[in-house]
N, C-alpha and C positions, 0 to 999 in steps of 0.2 A: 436496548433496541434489538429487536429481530431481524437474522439477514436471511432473505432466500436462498435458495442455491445460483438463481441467477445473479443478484447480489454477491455473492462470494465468490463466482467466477471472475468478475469485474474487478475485484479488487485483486484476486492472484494474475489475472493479465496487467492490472497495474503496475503491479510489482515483478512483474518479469520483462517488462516493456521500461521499467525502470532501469533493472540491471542490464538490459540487453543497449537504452541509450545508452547510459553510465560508462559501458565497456567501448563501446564505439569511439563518444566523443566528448568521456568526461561532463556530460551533463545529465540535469533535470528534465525530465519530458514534461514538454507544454501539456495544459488540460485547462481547458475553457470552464472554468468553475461555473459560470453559470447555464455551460448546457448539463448538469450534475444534477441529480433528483436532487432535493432536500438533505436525505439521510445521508446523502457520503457529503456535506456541508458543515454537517453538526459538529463541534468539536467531540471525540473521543480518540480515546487510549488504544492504541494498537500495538501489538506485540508478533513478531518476524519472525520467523524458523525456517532457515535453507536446508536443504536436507538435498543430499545427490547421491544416488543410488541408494536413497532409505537410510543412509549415515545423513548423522548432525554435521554440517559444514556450520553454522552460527545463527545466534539468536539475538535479537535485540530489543526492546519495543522500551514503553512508557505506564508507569499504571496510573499517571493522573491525565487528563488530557488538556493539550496547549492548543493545538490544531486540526483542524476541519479534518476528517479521518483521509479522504482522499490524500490529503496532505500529510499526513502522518504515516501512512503506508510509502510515500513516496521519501520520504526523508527518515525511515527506519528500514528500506530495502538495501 
């Protein structure tokens, strides 16, 4: 699947809306899966890279895919 760039902004504010719950209040942020295009529904494999100031802070992801990628970004942030 092809992501646009608006597509892949989506997905790095998910995952920085992730980390920024996470540090708050120890949790998952809500997301209404069904107001979600299609494509971030589909299962695929997603793979994480934090990097702060251009250094590798950690990497994590999946190469087979279990969950709808929204969800996979969200639980590999």
């Amino acid at each position: 699947m092809k992501l646009n760039k608006k597509d892949k902004n989506f997905l790095l504010s998910l995952s920085r809306q992730t980390l920024e719950k996470y540090f708050l209040d120890e949790k998952k942020p809500d997301v209404d899966e069904d107001s979600l295009p299609e494509k971030f529904r589909q299962k695929l494999a997603t793979f994480i890279t934090l990097t702060k100031n251009s250094e590798l802070r950690g990497c994590i992801g999946q190469i087979l895919p279990k969950f709808p990628l929204y969800k996979d970004v969200i639980n590999n942030t």
